[in-house]
N, C-alpha and C positions, 0 to 999 in steps of 0.2 A: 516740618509737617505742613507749616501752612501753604508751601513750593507745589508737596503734590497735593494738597486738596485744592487747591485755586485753580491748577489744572486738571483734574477730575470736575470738580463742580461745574467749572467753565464748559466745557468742553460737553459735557454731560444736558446741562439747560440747552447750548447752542444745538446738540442732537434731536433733542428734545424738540424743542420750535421748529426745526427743520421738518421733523415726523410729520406733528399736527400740520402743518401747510400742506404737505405733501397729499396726508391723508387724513384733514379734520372728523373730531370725531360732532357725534351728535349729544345735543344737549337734552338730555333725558336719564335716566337713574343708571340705565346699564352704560354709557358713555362716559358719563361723570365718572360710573365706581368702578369702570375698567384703568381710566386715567389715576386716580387715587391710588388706587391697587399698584400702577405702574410707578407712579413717583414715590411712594412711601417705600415698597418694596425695594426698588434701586438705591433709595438712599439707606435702608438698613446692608441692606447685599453691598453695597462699594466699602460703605465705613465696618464694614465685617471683614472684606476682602483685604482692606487698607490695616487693619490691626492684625491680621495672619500673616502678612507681610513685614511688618517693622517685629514683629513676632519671632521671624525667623534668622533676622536677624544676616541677611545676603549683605557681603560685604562690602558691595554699593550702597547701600541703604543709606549711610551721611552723604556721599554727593549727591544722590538724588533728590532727598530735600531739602541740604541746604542747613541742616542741623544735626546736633551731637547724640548719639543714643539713647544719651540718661535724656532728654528733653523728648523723643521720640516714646520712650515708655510711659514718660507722663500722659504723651498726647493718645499713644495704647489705649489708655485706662478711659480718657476720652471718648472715641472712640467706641468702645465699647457703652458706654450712656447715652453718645448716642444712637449706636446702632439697636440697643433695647427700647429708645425712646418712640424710634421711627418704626420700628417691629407690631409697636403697641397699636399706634397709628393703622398701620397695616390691618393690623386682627379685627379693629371696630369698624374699618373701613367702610361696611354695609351697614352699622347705627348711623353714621356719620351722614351718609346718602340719602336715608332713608328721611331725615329732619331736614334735608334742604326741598328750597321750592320748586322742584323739578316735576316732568312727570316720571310717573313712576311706571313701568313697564319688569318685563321678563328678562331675570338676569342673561339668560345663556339664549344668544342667538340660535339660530336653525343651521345647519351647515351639511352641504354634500359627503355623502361617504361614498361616494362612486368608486372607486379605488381601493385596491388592497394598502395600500401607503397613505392615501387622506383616511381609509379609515383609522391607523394607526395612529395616525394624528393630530385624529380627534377625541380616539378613547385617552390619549395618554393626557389631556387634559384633565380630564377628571382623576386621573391617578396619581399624576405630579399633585394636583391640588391636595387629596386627600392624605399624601406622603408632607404636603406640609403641613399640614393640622397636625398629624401625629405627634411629628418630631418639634411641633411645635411644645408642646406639653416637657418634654426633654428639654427642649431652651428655658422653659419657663424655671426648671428645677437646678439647672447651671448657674441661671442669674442669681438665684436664691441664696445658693450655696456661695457667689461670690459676695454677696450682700454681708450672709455670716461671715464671711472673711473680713471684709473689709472692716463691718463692727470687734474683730478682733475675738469671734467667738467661734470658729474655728482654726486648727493648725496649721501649717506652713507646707506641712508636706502633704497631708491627707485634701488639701484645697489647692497642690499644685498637679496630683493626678486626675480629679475632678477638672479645673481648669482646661487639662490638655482635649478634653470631648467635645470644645472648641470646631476643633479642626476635623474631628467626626463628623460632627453634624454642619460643619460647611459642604463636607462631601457629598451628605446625604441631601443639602439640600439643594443641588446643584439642578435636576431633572423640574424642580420647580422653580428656578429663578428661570432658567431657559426656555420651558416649555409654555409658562402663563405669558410669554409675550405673544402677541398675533405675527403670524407670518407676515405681513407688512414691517412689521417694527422689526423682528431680528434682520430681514434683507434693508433697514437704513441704518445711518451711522448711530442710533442708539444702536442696536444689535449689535453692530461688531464690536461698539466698546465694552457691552456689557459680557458677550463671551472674549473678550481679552482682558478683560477683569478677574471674571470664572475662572478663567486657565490661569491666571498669576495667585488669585487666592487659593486656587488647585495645587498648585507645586507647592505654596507657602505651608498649605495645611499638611500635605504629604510630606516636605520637611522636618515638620516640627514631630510627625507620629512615629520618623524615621532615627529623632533625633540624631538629626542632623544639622538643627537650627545653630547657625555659626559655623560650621565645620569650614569653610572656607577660611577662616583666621584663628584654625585651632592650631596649637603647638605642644608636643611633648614635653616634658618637664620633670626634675628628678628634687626631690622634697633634700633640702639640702642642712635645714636646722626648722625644728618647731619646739618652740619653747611654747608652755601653757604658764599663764599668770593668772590665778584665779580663773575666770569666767572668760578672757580674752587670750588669742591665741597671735603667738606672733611667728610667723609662717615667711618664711624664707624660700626660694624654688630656684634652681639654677634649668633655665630657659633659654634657644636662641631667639625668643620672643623678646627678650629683656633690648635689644639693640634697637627695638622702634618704640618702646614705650616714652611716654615723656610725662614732665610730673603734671599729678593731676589726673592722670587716663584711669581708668577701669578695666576689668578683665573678668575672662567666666572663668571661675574654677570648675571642676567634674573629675568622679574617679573613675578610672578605666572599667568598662565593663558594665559602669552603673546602669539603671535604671530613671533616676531622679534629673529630673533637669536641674543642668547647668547654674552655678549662683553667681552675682554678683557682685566684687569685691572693690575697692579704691585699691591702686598698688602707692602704700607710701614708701616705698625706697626700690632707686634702681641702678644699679651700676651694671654698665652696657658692657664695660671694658672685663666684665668678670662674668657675665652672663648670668648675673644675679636680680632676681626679684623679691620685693618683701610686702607682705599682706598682716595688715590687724583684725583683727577678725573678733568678731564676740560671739560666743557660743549661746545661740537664740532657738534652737531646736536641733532636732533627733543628727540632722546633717550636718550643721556646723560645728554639732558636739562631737560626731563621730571624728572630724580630720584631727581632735586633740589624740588620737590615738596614733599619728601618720608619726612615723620616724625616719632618718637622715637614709636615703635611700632607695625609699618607696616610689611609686610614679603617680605623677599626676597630669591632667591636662591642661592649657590653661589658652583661652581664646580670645584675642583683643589683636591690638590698643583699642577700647572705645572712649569716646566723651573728646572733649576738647575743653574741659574744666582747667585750662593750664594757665600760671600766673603770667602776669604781666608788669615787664622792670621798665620799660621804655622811658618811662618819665620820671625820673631821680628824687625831681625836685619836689612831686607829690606826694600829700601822707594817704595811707592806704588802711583800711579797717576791715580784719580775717575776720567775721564770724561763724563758729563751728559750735554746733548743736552737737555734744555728744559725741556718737563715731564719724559725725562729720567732721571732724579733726583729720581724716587721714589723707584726705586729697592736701591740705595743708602742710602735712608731715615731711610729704613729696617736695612741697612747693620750699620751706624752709632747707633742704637740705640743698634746694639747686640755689636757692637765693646765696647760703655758705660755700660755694664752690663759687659763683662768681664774687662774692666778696672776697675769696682769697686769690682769685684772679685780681684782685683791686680794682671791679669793676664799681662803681656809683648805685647805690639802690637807693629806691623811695623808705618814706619814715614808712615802717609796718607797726602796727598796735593788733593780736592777736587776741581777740576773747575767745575761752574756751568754756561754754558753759555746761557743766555739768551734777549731776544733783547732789556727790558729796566725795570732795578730790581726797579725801584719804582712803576712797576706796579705789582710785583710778591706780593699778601697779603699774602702770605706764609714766606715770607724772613726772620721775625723776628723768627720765629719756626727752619727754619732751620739753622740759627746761633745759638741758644741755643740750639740743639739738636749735632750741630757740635762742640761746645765751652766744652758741656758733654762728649763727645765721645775724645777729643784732639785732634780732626781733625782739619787740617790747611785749611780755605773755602777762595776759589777764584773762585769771580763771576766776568765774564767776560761781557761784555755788547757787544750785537754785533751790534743792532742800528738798521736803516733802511735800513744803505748801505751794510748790514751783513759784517761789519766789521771783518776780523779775527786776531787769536792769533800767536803769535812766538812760531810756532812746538818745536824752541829749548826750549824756555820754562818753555811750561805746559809738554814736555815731557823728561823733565831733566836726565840726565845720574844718579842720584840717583835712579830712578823709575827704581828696577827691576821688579816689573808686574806692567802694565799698564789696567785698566780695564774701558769699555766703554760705554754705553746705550746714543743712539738716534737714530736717523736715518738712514738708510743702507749707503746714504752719507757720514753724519756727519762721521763714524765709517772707512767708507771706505776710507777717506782722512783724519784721523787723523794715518792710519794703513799704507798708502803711505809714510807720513810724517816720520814716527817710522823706515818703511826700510830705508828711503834716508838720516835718520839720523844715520844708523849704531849703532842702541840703541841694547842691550841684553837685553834677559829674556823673559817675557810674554806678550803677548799681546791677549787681551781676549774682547771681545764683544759678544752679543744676535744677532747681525746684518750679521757678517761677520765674 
């Protein structure tokens, strides 16, 4: 992400300074809060435009910036704080004016309507403006609703239909980011980035209302065994997807005909030679409850390889420290069964020490698979138990001065306070997470 924001920013100031030379504005209340109005505005409009984008998920999207999906969603969510933060900015724009020491004059100049087309082009100022006030009030109650999300105090699915109005209201507010520029600026290189930005968060938002988001790397797929074990579901798919997956990657699940956007899964097991995929899955609301119904036969869709979370043997002689948070275990699951195929190729691997921490292993029905699949691989498993009290571990260690990479999956938390612990321990080497 920071690939394409460096070149948006860049590019965007460079416009920018090119304009005011061309056409300085004047230093008084309506020049100042025409300029305010222009840069607050563009930087909510680009960083909107930029999260409909990695949103939609077009199959370029990791060359283009130069990083892996799961890292691209984090910066999403980014993103979107700041695109409300700079929104905010925008709305007070004329408090903001109003306290500087300028003078203060009439906001809206005089302008010619000689013309049947400049007069059109003047009323449509005041009505692009007015259409953003409006739907401004609608943005207001989107943020809100993702806010309850984020506090964990709405649901998954009733907060991902809500979510997708997104891309609504980029549509609608497209006649106001276009029309509040002065005809000097849309004819310089600001203008034409800002409507080649319009038109990319245009398609991305029609994408995503098409759902179609991904459809470039979707693949058919036929549910081959789903075993349910308590609350976790172990889901099998026979796929010609299965031949570019590699371990560690991700994938969107979705059922034919749905509704619901797309979810995303770790694939921990893949055999290419049989066109097989396997997914863990824990049943966390109304949709991931429903696939414990799918049986040996049914169809499903499945979109990837994304991420690039995949292990690394290159160096034998190194010890290496798994940390999994929970269901971050399954990119791990991946990674241990390719680690046991080259060790019975007789190939040389690094020492692995695997913690798996979770709040109480005799309710994990997985646990005996993942000891025998650790015990194949020579990997050393330590399940840590964290309890009710969420108990934690000795940073010294699970993060042992043996561990030159240290590699991580779970929660932006978990990730971020195990990556604190690694500085203040003065550890070397790698420190590698999906979160952070």
């Amino acid at each position: 992400m920071l690939r394409m924001n460096g070149l948006l920013i860049g590019l965007a100031l460079l416009f920018y300074l090119v304009g005011i030379c061309v056409f300085p504005f004047e230093m008084n209340s309506r020049g100042v809060q025409h300029q305010l109005f222009l840069l607050t505005g563009l930087a909510a409009w680009f960083a909107w435009a930029e999260a409909l984008v990695i949103a939609s998920r077009p199959a370029w999207i990791e060359r283009l910036a130069g990083e892996p999906l799961d890292r691209l969603m984090q910066g999403h969510k980014r993103l979107g704080r700041i695109m409300a933060a700079a929104a905010f900015l925008h709305v007070i724009t004329p408090l903001i004016v109003m306290a500087l020491p300028i003078k203060q004059i009439s906001g809206m100049s005089p302008h010619d309507t000689g013309t049947v087309l400049k007069f059109i082009w003047v009323w449509l100022h005041p009505l692009a403006a007015l259409s953003g006030m409006i739907a401004t009030v609608w943005v207001a109650r989107v943020i809100w609703l993702d806010a309850r999300r984020a506090m964990k105090k709405m649901p998954w699915d009733a907060w991902e239909k809500a979510h997708r109005a997104w891309a609504w209201l980029f549509l609608l507010f497209i006649p106001h980011s276009l029309r509040l520029m002065k005809e000097s600026e849309l004819l310089m290189p600001l203008g034409w980035l800002n409507i080649a930005v319009t038109a990319a968060g245009a398609i991305a938002a029609v994408s995503i209302l098409r759902h179609h988001a991904g459809k470039a790397r979707r693949a058919f797929a036929i549910v081959r065994e789903a075993d349910c074990r308590g609350d976790e579901l172990l889901l099998q798919l026979k796929t010609p997807l299965a031949a570019s997956i590699r371990p560690g990657a991700f994938a969107y699940l979705s059922l034919p005909g749905e509704d619901a956007e797309p979810h995303p899964f770790t694939v921990v097991s893949a055999e290419p030679e049989k066109g097989v995929l396997g997914f863990w899955i824990k049943k966390a609301g109304s949709w991931t409850g429903s696939l414990a119904g799918l049986k040996p036969g049914d169809p499903i869709l499945v979109e990837g390889p994304w991420g690039s979370f995949h292990p690394d043997f290159s160096h034998p002689s190194e010890g290496q420290a798994w940390l999994a948070g929970g269901m971050g275990l399954a990119p791990f699951m991946a990674w241990m069964t390719e680690a046991s195929r080259r060790r019975a190729a007789g190939e040389a691997l690094p020492r692995i020490t695997l913690w798996w921490f979770v709040r109480d292993k005799r309710a994990e029905p997985i646990l005996p698979e993942v000891e025998a699949v650790a015990l194949r691989a020579g990997i050393a498993l330590r399940v840590f138990e964290t309890g009710t009290d969420h108990r934690r571990p000795d940073p010294a260690e699970v993060l042992s001065p043996e561990a030159g990479r240290v590699e991580v999956c779970g929660s932006e938390a978990f990730a971020r306070a195990f990556k604190a612990s690694w500085k203040a321990l003065g550890r070397k080497g790698v420190f590698r997470s999906e979160a952070c």
